[in-house]
C-alpha positions as CSV (number, residue, x, y, z in Angstrom):
1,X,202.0,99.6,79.1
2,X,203.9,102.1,77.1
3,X,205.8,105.3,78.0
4,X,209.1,105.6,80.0
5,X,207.6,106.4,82.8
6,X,205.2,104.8,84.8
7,X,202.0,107.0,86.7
8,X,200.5,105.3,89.5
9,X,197.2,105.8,90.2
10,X,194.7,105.3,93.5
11,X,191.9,102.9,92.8
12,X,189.7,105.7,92.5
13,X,191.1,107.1,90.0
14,X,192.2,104.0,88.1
15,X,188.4,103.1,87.9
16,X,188.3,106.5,85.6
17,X,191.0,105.0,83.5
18,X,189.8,101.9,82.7
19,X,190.6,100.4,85.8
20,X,194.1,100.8,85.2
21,X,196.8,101.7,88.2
22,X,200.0,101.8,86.6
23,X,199.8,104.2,82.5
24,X,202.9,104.6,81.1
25,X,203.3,108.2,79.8
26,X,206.0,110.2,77.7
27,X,207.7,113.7,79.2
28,X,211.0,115.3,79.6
29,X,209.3,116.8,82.3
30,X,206.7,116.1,85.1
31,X,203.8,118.9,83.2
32,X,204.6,116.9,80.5
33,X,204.3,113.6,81.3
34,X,200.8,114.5,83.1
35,X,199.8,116.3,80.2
36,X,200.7,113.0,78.1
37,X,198.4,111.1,81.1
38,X,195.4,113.7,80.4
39,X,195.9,113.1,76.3
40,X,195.6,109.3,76.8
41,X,192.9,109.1,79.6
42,X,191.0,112.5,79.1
43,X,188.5,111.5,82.2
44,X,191.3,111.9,84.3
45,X,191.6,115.6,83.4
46,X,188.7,117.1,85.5
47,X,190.1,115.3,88.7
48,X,193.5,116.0,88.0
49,X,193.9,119.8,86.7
50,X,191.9,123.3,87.5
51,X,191.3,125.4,84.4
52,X,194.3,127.1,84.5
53,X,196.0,123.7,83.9
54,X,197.6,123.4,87.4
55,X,197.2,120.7,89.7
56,X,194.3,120.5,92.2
57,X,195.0,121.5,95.3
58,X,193.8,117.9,96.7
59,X,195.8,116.3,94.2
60,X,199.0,114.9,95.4
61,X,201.9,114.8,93.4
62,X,205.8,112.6,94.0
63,X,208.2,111.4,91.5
64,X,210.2,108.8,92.9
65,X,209.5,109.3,96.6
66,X,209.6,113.2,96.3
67,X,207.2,115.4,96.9
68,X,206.5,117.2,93.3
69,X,203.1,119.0,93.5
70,X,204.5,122.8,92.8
71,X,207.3,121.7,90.2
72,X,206.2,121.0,87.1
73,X,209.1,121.8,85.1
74,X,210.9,119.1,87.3
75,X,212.6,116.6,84.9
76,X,211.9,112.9,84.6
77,X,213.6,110.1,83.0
78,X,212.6,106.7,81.5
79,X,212.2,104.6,84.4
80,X,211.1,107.0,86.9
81,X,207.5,106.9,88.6
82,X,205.0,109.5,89.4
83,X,202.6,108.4,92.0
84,X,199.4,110.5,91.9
85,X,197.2,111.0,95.4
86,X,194.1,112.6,96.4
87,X,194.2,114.3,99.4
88,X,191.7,112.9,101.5
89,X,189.6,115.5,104.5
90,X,186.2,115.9,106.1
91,X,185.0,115.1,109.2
């Protein structure tokens, strides 16, 4: 794994990149270290982003425990770990 920081992934998503649950990414910030995610796994792109390049609104998003979803400009730092979730509803 390469990058300096670490995306977790949910199994079904990791099954969309290559069965992988932990990609290490490049980013001074959380857009760009998803945007380095998209670049290396580009299936991950139409589950992950709208058109506009924003986050799905099922898509979960935390760096290091906190919640993240609406801050993309948030920094992040070699070491740190972005944990992506799909919101899950129905019934």
């Amino acid at each position: 794994m390469s990058g300096a920081v670490t995306v977790r992934l949910p199994r079904i998503l990791a099954d969309l990149a290559g069965g992988e649950m932990r990609i290490g990414v490049d980013g001074d910030t959380l857009g760009a270290a998803l945007d380095d995610l998209v670049r290396k796994r580009p299936a991950l792109g139409l589950h992950l982003v709208d058109e506009s390049g924003a986050l799905r609104r099922h898509v979960l998003c935390f760096c290091n425990d906190e919640f993240t979803r609406t801050r993309l400009d948030r920094p992040v730092h070699a070491g740190d770990t972005i944990t992506i979730l799909h919101s899950v509803s129905g019934g």
